[in-house]
VEXKOL-854442 format. One line per 3 residues: number of its first residue (from 1); their letters; for each residue x, y, z of N, C-alpha, C, O. Coordinates in steps of 0.2 Angstrom, whole numbers, m for minus. Layout:
<pts>
NUM = a = X/Y/Z/X/Y/Z/X/Y/Z/X/Y/Z  ...
</pts>
This chain:
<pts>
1 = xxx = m87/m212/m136/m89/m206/m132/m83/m205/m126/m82/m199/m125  m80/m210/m124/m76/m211/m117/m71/m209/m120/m68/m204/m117  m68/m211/m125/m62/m208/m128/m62/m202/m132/m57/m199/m133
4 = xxx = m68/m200/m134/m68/m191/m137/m66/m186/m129/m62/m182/m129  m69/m189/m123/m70/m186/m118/m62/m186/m115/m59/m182/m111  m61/m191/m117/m54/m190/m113/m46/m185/m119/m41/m182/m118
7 = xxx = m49/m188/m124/m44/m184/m129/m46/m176/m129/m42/m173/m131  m52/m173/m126/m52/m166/m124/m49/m165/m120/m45/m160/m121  m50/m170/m113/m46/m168/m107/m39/m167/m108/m36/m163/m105
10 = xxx = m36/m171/m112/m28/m170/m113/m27/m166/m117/m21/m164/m117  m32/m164/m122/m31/m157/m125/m30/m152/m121/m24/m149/m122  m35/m149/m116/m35/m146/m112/m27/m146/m107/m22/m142/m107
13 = xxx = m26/m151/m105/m21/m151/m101/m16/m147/m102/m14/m142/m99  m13/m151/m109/m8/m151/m114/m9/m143/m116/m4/m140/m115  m14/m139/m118/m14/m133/m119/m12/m127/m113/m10/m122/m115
16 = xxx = m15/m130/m106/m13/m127/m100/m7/m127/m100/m3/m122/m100  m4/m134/m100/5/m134/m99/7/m128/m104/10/m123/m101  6/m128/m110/10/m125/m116/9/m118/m111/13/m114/m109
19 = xxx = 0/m117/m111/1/m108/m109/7/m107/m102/11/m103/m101  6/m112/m100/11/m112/m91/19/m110/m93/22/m105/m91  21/m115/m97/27/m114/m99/30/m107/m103/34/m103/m101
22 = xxx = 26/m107/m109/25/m99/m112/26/m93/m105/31/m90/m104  22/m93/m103/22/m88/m99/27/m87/m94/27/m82/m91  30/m92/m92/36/m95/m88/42/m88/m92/46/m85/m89
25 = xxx = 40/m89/m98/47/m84/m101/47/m77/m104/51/m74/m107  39/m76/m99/36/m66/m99/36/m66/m92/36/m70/m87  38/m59/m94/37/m52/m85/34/m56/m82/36/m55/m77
28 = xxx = 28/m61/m81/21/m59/m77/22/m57/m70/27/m56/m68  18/m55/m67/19/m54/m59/16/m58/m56/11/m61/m56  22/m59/m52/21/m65/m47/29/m63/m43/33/m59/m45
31 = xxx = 29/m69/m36/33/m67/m31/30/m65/m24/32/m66/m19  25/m61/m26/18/m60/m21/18/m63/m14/14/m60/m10  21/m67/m13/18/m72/m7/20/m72/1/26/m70/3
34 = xxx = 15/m73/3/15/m70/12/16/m75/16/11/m79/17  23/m76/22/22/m80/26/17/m80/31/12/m75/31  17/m85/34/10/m85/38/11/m79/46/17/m79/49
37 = xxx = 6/m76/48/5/m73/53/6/m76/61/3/m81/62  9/m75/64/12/m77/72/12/m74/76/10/m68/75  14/m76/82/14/m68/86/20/m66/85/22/m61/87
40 = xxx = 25/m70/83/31/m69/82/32/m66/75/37/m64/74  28/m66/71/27/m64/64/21/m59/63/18/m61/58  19/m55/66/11/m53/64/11/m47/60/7/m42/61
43 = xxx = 16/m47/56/16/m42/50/15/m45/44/16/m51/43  13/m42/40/10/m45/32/15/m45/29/18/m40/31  18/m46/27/25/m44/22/27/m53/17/25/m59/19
46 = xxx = 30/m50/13/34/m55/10/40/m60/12/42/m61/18  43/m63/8/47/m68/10/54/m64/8/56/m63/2  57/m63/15/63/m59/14/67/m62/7/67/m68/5
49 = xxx = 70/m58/5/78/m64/m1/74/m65/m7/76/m63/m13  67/m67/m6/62/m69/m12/64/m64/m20/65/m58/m20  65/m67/m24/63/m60/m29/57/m60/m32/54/m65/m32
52 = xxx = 54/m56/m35/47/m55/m38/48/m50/m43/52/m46/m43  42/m51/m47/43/m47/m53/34/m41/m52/29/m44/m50  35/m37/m54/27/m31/m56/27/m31/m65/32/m31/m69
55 = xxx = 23/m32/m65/18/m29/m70/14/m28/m73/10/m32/m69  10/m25/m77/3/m23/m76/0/m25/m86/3/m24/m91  m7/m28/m83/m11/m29/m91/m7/m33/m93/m2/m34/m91
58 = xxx = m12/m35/m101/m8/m40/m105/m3/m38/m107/0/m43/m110  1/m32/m108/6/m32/m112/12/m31/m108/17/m29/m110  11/m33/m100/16/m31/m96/19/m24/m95/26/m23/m95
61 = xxx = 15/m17/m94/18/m12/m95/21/m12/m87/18/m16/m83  26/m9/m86/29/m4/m81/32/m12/m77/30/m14/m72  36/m15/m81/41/m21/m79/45/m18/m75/49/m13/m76
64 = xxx = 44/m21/m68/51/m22/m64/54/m27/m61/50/m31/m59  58/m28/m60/61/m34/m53/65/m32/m50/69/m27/m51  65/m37/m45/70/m34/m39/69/m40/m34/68/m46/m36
67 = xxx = 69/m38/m29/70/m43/m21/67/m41/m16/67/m35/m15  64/m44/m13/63/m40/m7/69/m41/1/72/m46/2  69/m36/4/74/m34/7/73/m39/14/68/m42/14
70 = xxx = 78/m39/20/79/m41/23/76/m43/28/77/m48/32  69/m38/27/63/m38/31/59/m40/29/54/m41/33  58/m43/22/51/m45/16/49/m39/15/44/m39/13
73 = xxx = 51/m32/14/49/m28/10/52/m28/4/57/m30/4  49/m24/m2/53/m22/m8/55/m14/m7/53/m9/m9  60/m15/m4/64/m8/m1/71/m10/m2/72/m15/m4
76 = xxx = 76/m7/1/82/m7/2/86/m10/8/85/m8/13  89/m15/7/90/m18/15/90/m15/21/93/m10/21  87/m18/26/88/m11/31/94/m15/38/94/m20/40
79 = xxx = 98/m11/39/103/m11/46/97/m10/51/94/m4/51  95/m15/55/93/m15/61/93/m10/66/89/m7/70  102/m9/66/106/m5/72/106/1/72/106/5/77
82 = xxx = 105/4/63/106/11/62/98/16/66/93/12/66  98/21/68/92/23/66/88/26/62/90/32/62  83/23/59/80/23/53/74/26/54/71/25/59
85 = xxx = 72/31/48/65/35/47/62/30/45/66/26/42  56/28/45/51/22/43/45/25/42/41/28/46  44/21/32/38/24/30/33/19/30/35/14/27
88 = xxx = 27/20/31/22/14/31/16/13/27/13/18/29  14/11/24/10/12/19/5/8/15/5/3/18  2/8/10/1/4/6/3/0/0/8/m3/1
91 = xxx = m1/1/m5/4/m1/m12/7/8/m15/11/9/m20  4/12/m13/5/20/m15/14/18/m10/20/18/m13  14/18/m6/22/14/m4/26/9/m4/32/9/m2
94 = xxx = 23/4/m7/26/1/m8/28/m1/m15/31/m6/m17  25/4/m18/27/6/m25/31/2/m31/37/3/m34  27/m4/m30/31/m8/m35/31/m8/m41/34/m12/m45
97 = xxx = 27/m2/m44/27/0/m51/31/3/m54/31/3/m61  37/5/m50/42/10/m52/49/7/m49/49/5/m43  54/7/m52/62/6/m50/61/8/m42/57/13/m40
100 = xxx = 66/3/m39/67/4/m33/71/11/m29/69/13/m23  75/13/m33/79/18/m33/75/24/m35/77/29/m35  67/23/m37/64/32/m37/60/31/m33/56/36/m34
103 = xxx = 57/27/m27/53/26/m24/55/32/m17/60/35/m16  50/34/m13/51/40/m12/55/37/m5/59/41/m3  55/33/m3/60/32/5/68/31/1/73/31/4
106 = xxx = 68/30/m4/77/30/m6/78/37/m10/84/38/m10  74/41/m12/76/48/m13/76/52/m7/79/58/m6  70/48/m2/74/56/4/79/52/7/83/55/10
109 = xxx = 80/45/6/87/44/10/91/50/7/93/54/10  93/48/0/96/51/m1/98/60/m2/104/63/m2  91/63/m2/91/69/0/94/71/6/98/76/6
112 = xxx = 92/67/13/94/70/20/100/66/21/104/70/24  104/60/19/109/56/19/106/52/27/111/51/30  100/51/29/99/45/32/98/40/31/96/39/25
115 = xxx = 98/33/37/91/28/33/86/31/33/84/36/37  83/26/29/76/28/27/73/21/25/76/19/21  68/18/27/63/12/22/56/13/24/53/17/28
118 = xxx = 54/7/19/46/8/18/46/1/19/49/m3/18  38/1/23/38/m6/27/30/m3/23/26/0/26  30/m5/15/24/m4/12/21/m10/9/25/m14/6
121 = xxx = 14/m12/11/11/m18/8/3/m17/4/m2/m13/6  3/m20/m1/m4/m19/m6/m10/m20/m1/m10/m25/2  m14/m16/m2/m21/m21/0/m21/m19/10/m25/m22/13
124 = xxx = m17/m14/14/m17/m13/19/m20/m6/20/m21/m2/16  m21/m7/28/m25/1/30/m23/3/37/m18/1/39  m28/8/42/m25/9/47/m24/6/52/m22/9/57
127 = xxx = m25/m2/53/m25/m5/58/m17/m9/56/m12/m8/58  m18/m13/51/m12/m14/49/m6/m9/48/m1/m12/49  m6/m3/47/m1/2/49/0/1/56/5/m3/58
130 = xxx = m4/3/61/m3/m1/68/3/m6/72/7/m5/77  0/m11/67/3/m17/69/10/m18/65/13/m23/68  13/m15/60/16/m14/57/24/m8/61/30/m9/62
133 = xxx = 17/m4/62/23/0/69/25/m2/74/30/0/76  21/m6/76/24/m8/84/28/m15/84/31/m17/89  26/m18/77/34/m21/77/39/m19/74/45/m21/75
136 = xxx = 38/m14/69/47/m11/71/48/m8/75/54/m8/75  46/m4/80/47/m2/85/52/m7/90/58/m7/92  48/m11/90/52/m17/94/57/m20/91/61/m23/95
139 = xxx = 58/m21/82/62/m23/78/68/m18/77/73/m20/78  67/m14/75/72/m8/72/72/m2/75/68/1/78  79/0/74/78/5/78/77/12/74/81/14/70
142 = xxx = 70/14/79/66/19/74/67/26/76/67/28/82  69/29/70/71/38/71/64/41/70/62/46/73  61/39/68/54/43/67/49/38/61/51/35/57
145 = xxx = 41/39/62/37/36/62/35/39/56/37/45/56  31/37/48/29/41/44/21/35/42/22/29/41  17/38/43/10/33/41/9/38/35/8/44/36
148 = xxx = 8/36/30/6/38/24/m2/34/22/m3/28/22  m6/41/21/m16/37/21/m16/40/14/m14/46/12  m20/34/10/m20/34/3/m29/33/4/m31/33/9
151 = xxx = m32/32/m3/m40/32/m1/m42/25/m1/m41/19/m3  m48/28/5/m48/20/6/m46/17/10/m49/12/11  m41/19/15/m39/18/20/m44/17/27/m46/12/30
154 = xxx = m46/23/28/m51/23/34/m57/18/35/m59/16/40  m60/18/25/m67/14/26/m65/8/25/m69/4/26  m58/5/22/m56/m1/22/m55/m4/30/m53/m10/33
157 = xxx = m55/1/32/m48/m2/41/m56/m5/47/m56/m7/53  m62/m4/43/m68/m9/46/m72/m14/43/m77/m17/45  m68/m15/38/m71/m20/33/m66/m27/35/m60/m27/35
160 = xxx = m71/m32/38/m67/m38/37/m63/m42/30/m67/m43/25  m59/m44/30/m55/m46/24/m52/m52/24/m52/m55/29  m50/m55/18/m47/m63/19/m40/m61/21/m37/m66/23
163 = xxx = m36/m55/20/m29/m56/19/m28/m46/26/m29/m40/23  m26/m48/33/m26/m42/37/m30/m41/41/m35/m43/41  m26/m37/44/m32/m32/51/m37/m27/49/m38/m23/44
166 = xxx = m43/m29/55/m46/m23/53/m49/m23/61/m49/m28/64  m52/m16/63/m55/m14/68/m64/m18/67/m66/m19/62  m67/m20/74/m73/m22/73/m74/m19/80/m70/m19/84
169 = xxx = m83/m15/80/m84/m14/88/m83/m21/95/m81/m26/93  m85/m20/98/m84/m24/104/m88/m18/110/m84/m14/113  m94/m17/112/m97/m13/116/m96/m7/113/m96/m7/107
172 = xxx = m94/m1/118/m91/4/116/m83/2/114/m80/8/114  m78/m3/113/m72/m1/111/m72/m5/105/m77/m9/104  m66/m2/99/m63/m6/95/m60/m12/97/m57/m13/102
175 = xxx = m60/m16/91/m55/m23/94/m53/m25/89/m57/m27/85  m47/m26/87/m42/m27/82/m45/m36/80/m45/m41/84  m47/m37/75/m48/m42/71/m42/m45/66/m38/m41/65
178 = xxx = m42/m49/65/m38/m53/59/m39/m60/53/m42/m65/55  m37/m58/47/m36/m64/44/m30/m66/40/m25/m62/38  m29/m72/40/m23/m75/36/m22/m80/32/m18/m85/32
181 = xxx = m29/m78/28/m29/m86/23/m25/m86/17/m27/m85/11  m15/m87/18/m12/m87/14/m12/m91/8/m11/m90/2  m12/m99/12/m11/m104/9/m12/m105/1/m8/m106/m3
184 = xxx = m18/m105/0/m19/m106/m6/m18/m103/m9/m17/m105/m15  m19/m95/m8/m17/m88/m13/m10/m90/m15/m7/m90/m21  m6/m94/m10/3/m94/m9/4/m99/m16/9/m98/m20
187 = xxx = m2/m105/m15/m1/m110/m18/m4/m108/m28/m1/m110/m33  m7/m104/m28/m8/m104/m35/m5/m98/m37/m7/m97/m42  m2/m94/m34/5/m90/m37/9/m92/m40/12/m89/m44
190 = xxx = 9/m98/m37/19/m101/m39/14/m104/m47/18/m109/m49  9/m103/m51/6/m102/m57/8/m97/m60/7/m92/m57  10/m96/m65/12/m92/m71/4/m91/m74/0/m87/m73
193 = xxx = 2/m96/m77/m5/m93/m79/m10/m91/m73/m14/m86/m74  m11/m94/m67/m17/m90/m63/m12/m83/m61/m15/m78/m60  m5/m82/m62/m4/m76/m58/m6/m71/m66/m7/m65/m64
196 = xxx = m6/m71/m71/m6/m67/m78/m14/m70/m77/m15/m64/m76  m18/m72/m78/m27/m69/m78/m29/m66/m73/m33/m62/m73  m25/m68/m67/m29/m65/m58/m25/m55/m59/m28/m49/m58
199 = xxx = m19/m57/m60/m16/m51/m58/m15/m49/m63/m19/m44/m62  m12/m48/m69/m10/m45/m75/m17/m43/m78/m18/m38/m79  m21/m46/m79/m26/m47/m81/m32/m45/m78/m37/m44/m81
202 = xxx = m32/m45/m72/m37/m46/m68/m44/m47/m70/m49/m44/m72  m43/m55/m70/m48/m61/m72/m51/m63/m67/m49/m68/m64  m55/m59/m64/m55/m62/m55/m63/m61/m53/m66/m56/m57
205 = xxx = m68/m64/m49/m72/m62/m45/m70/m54/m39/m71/m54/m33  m69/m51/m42/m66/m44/m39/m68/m41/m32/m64/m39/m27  m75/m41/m32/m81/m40/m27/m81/m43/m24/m85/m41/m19
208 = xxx = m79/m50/m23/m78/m55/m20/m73/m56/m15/m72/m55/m9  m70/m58/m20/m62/m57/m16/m55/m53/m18/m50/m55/m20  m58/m46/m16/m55/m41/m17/m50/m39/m15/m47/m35/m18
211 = xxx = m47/m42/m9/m40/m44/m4/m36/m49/m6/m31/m49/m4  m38/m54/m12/m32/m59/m14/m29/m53/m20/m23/m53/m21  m33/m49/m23/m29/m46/m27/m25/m40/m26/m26/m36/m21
214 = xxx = m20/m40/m30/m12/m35/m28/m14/m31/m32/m16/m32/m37  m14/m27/m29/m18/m19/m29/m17/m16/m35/m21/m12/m39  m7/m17/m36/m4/m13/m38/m5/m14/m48/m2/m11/m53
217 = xxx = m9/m19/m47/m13/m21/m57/m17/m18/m57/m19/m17/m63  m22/m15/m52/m28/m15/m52/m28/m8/m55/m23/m5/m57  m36/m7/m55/m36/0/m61/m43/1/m56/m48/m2/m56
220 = xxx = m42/7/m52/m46/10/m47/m47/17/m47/m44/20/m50  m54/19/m43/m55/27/m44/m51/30/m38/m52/27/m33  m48/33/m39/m46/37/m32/m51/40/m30/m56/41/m32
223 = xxx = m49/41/m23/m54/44/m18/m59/50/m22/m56/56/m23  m64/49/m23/m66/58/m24/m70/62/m18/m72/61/m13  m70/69/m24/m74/73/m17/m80/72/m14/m85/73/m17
226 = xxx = m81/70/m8/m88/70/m4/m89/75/m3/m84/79/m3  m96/79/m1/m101/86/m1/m98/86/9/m97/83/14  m99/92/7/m97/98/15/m92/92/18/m89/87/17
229 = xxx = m92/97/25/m84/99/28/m88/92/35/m84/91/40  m93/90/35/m96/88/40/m97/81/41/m102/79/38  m92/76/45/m92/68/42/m96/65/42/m96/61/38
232 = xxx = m101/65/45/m110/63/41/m110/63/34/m111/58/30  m110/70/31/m111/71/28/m106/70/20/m107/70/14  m101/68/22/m97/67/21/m96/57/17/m92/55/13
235 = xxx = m100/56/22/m100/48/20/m95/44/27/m95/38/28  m93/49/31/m90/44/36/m92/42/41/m91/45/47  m97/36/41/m100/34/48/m96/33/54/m90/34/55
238 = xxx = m101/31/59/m100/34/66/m91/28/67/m85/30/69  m94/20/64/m88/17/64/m81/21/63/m77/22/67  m81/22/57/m75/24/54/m75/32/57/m71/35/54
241 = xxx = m78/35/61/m76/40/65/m72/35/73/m67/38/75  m74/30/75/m71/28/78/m66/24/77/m61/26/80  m65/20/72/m57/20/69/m50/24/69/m44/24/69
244 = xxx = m56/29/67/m51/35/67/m48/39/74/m44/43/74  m52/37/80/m50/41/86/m47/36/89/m46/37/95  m44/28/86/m43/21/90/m34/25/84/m28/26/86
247 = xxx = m36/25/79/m29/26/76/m23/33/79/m17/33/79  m28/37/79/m24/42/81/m21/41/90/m16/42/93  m26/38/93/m24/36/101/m20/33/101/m16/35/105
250 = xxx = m18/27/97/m11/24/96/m8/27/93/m2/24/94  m7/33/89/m1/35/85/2/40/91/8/41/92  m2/42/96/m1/47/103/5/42/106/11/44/106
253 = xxx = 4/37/108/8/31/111/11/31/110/16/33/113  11/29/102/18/28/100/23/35/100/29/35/100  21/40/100/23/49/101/25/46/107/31/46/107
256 = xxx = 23/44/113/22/46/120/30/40/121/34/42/126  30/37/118/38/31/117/43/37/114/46/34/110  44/45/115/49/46/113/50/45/105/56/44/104
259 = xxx = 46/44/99/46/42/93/43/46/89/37/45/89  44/51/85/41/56/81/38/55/76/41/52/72  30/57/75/27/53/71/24/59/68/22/64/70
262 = xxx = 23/58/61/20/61/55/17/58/52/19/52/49  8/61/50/2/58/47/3/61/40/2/67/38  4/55/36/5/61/30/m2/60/23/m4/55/21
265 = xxx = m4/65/21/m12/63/17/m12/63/11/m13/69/8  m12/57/7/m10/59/m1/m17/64/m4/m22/65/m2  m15/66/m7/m20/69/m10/m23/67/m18/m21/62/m21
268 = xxx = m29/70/m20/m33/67/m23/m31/72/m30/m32/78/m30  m27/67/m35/m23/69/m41/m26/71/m44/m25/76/m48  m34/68/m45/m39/70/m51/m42/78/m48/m43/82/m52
271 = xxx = m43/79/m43/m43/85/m42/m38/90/m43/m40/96/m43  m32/88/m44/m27/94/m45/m26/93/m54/m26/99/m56  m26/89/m58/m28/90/m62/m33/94/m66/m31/98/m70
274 = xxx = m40/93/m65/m45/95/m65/m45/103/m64/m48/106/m68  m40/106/m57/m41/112/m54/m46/115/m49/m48/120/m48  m47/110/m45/m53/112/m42/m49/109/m35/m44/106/m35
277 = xxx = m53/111/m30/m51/111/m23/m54/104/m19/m50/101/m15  m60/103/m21/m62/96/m18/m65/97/m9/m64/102/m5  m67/93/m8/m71/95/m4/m69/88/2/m66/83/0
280 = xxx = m70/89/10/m68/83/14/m66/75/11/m70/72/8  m63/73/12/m60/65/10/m59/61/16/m56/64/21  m60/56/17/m58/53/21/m53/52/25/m53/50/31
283 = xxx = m46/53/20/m40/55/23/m39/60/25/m35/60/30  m43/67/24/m41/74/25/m47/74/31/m49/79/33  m50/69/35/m56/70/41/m47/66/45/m43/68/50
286 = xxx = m46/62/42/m41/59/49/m36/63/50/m35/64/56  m34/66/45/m28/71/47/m31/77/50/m26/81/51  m38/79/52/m40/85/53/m41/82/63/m42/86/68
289 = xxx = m41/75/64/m41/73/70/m36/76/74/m35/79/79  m31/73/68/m22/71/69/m22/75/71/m23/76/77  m20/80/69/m19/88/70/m22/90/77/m19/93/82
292 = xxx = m31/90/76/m33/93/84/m29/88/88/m28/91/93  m27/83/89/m27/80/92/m16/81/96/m14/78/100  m14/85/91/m8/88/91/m3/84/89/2/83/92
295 = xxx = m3/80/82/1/78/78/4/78/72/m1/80/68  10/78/69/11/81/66/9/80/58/13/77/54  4/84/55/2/82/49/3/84/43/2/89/42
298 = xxx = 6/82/35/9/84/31/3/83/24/2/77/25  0/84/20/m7/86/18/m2/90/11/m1/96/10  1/82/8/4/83/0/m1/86/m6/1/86/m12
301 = xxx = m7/89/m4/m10/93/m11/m7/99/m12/m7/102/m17  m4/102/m8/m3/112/m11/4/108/m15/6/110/m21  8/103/m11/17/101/m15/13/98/m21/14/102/m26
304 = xxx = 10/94/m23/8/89/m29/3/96/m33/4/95/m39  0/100/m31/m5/106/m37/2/111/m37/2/115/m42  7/112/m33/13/118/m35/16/114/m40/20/117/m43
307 = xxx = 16/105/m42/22/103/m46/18/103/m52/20/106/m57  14/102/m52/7/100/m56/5/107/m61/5/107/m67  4/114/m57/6/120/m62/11/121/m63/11/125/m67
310 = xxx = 17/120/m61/23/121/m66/27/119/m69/31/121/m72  26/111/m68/28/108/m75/24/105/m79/26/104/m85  17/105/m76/13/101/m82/12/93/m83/9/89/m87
313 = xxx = 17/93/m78/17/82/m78/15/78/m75/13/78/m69  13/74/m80/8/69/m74/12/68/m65/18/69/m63  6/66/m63/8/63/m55/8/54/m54/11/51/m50
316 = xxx = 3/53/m59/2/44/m60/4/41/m68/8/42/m72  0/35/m66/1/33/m75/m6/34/m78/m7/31/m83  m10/37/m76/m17/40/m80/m21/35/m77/m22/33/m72
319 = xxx = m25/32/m84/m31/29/m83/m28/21/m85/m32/17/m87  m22/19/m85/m20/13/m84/m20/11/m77/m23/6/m75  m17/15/m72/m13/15/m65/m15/21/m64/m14/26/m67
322 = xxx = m20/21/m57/m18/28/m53/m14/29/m47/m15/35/m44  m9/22/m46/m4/27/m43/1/31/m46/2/32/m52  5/33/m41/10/38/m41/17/35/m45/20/30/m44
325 = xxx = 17/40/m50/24/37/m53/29/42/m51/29/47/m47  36/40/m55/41/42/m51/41/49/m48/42/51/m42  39/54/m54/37/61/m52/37/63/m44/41/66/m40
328 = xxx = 30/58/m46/26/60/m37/30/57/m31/29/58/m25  33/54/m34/36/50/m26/44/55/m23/47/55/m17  46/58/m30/50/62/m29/50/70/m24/53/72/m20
331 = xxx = 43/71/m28/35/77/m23/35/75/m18/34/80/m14  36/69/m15/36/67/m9/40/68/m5/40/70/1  44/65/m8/53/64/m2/54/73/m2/57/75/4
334 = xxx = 53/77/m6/54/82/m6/51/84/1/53/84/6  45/86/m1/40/88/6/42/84/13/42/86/19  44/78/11/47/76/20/52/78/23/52/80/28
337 = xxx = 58/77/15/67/80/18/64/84/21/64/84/27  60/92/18/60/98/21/55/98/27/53/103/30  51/92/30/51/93/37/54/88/42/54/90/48
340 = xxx = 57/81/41/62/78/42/67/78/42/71/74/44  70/84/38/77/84/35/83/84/41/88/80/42  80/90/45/83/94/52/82/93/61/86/93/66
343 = xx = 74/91/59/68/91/65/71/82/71/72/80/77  72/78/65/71/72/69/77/67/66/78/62/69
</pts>
């Protein structure tokens, strides 16, 4: 009995080894991993120089690699000294599903001939944008501010998490919260099989721990339409009406440092597809703040339904991926150059 049980277990072993190695010599995604949090580090980001690779499902669709840049992002190196447009975002920016070179902070570089980068991370929202600003603020030097809200953003930015910031009340004020349980995420990454069942495959307790996984495999609904113009009604509780008047107060600040700031609001593709108008979103209640509140707001659905009826092309990868593929990021740099182009 003692030796059937052990001739299993080295079955088992020996079979883990084989898939480990095997996979050793596919795309899988991996590279993923986050130094630890500091005051002197309190941005999420990867390990600068690092390379990592994207891919999605078992069959490895939409293979990339590359490096992440000198900051830990997967962007283009950035000159500190230059001053640079900085986009901030989530995995909708940090767009690792597509060559580095169609991502939308290196085609409007290219369009206006400035810098330009993305200080975009999977799995973030408005408080983490926040904290992301005000250290490049202090870090680079910043030509103008661009926060990009994807869905999700707002009701994720009060939800406690294993991996980020989020807002929690404290009396009448918000108070910036955090977690940083990298370590063992960090440690079963450098796994070819846990990164190809967790991430390629998403083999995972989902609901559970929905912050170890990288966003950018996942297969999510976009935001849809909520009923009337009225954020009650809308689904946006009182909280996340206060998140949102804590985020715009700081985007003012950072306005108020001499630094121009643009709210910019993706829009919801299944509705332009479809044709139909859709009704309040959680992003379009923050950008309706942003706005009374006199900032300057960019509200990508009329550019994404003008590209959408005349060429007919998708904006994502369908019901694989609902982010933005190259198309849309180009939709996008477009709509910036032409209010960044000149202005700031």
């Amino acid at each position: 009995m003692a030796r059937k049980l052990i001739n299993l277990l080295w079955g088992i072993a020996v079979t883990l080894l084989a898939l480990e190695l095997l996979l050793r010599l596919m795309p899988v995604l991996h590279g993923w991993e986050n130094p630890p949090i500091s005051a002197d580090n309190p941005v999420i980001r990867d390990y600068p120089g690092a390379s990592y690779t994207y891919s999605h499902d078992w069959d490895f669709r939409n293979h990339v690699d590359g490096h992440f840049n000198n900051l830990g992002f997967p962007s283009a190196p950035v000159n500190i000294h230059d001053p640079t447009i900085v986009i901030i975002g989530d995995s909708y920016v940090e767009a690792a599903m597509i060559s580095p070179d169609e991502r939308q902070d290196q085609v409007l570089a290219k369009i206006i001939r400035r810098p330009v980068t993305a200080l975009g991370m999977a799995n973030t929202s408005l408080p983490d944008y926040m904290v992301v600003a005000d250290w490049a603020v202090h870090n680079l030097r910043v030509s103008a501010l661009v926060f990009e809200l994807s869905p999700g953003d707002l009701s994720e930015s009060v939800e406690p998490r294993l991996r980020g910031y989020w807002y929690e009340p404290l009396g009448d004020a918000l108070v910036l919260n955090h977690s940083a349980k990298f370590t063992v995420r960090n440690v079963l990454m450098k796994s070819r099989l846990f990164d190809y069942l967790y991430y390629n495959l998403r083999f995972s307790p989902q609901t559970m721990f929905k912050d170890w996984q990288h966003p950018q495999g996942a297969v999510f609904d976009e935001a849809q339409p909520t009923p009337g113009g009225d954020p009650q009604e809308a689904g946006i509780s009182p909280l996340m009406q206060h998140s949102t008047k804590r985020f715009v107060s700081d985007a003012l600040i950072l306005r108020g440092r001499g630094i121009p700031v643009v709210i910019v609001i993706d829009p919801n593709i299944q509705n332009i597809y479809a044709g139909r108008s859709g009704n309040l979103s959680e992003t379009q209640y923050v950008g309706q703040i942003a706005r009374t509140a006199g900032l300057q707001v960019l509200d990508l659905t009329q550019a994404f339904r003008r590209d959408y009826q005349t060429h007919g092309k998708m904006l994502d990868f369908g019901s694989v991926d609902v982010h933005w593929n190259a198309r849309a990021h180009a939709v996008t740099a477009q709509a910036l150059a032409a209010l960044l182009g000149k202005g700031h």
